[in-house]
N, C-alpha and C positions, 0 to 999 in steps of 0.2 A: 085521811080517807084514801081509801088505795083510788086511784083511776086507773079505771079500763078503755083499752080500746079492742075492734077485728079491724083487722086487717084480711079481706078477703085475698082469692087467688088469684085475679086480675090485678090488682095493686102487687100482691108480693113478686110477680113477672115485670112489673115497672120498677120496683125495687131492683133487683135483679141487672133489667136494661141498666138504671144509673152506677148500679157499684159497680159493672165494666167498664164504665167511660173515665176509670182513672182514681187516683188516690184521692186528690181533694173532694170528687162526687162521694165517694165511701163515705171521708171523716163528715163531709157536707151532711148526709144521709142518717150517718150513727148519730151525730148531734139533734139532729131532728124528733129522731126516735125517743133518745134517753130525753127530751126533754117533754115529749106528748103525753107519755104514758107511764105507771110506775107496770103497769102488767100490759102486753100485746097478745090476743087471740089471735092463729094463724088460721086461715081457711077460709072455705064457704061451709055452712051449713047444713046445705043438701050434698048429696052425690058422694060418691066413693073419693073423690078429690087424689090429687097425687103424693109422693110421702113430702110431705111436708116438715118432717124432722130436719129433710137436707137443707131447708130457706134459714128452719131455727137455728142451723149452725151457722149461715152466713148472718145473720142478722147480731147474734152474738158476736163475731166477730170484730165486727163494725163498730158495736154499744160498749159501756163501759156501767150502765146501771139497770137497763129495763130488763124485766124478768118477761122472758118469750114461753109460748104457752101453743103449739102446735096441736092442731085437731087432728087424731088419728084415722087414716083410711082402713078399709076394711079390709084391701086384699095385703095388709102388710102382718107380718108373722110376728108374736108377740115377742120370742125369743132377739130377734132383730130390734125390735121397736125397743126394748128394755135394754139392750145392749149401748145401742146409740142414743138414748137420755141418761143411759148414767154414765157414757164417756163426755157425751156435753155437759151435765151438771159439775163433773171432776174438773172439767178442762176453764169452765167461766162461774164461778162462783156461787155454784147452785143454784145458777137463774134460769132455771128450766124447769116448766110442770109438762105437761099434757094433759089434754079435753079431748074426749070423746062421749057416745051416746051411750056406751053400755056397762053398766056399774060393774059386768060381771067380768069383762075385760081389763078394766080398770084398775081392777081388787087383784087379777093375777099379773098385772105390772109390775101393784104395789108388793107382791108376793114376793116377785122374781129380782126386786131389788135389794131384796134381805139374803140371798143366796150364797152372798161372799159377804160379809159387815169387812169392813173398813177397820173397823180396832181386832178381828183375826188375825191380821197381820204382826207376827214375834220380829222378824229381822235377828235374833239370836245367833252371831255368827260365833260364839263360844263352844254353844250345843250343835250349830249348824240348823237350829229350825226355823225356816220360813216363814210359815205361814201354822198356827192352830188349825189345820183341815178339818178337826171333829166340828167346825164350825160352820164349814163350807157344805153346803147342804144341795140336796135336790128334793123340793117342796112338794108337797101334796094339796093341789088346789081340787073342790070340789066339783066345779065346772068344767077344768080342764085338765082330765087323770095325766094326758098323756102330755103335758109339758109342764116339766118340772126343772130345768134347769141344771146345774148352776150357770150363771155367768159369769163373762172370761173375765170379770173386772169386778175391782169391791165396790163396796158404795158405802158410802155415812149412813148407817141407818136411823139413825138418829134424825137425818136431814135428808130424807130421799126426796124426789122431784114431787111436785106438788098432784096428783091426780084430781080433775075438775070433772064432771058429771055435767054436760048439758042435756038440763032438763028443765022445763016451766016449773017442775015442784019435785019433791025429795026434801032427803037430808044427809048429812054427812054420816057415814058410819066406815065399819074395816077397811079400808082399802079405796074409800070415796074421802077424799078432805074437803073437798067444796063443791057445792050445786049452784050452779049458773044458768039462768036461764037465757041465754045466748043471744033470742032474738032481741032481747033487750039492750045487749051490751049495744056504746057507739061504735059507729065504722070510721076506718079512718078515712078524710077530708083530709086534703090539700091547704086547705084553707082553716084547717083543725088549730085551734087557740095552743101556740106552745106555752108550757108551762117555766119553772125555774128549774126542777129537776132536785131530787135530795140524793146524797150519797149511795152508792151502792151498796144492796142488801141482796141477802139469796128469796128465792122462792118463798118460803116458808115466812120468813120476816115480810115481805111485799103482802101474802096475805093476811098477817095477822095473827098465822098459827104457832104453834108452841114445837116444841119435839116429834121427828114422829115418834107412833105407838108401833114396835113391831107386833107382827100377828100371826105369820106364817109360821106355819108347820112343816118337819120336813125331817131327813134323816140323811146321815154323813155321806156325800158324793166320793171321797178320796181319802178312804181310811188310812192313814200311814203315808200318805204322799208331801206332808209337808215336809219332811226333813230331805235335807242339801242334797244328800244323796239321790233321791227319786223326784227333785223336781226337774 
């Protein structure tokens, strides 16, 4: 059974205070972590809150199993928001989802993660081709005409970062893998029972889920740009 915890935005500023005060507060701290929770909700609940993507970087840092799960604010750009969870997911073992309130935001996260796939990539130094570009795409989301991508980095589509939907009720569909209803989850305590801790897994294993399903639509961003010559 996966355990959850939040970690609100006053804790994650104590977080914070302690991994300045030195190496062994860090490892002190990433131990702590990997061993409370197999998943961490970052934020508060209410309010536009600050980007919180930047805590999930340090908090990976620090950890070596718990899968970090950042609540997105509102005034931050999806094009950004997508860029920097699929540099954290590449960079720490795909321990990174994101939660937020709006399925329709969510859906073009999940959209803009399929924009570069990760197996486009030829590396063909015979031919000289790079990259498959007819693969590298810019997406057509219904919601949102005018950001369609791509970004500047590939990503496993098979294993994009997890998107979580806080809401009291829902269900998973395109671009939603999991509904949480938030105020339920526990917060983290000081005094919170460490657990033993199991091996490191990505997102998707933490929650249970299978592969992703790609689903976006979209048409070639860089027709002819893979090869040696024009990148």
């Amino acid at each position: 059974m996966t355990r959850l915890l939040r970690v609100d935005d006053a804790t994650l500023a104590g977080f914070a205070v302690r991994a300045g005060e030195g190496r062994a507060s860090r490892e002190l701290l990433g131990a702590e972590l990997d061993a409370a929770a197999d998943v961490l909700l970052l934020g508060d609940l209410d309010g536009p809150g600050p980007d919180r993507t930047a805590a999930a970087g340090a908090l990976l840092a620090i950890t070596r199993r718990v899968v970090v799960v950042p609540i997105i604010g509102e005034r931050q750009h999806p094009i950004n928001l997508a860029r920097t969870l699929a540099t954290l997911s590449n960079l720490h073992a795909r321990r990174v989802g994101v939660a937020g309130s709006s399925a329709t935001v969510l859906a073009l996260l999940s959209r803009l993660f399929e924009t570069w796939p990760l197996d486009a990539i030829v590396g063909d130094t015979e031919t000289g081709v790079y990259v498959d570009d007819t693969r590298i795409v810019r997406i057509a989301d219904p919601a949102f005409p005018s950001i369609g991508g791509p970004l500047t980095l590939p990503v496993d589509v098979d294993d994009k970062p997890v998107t979580v939907l806080l809401s009291p009720s829902g269900s998973a569909e395109p671009g939603v893998d999991v509904v949480w209803d938030g105020a339920a989850v526990p917060v983290w305590d000081t005094v919170v029972a460490l657990g033993a801790g199991t091996d490191a897994v990505g997102a998707r294993a933490a929650f249970g889920l299978g592969p992703s399903a790609p689903f976006a639509t979209g048409t070639p961003a860089f027709a002819g740009a893979g090869r040696l010559d024009q990148v």
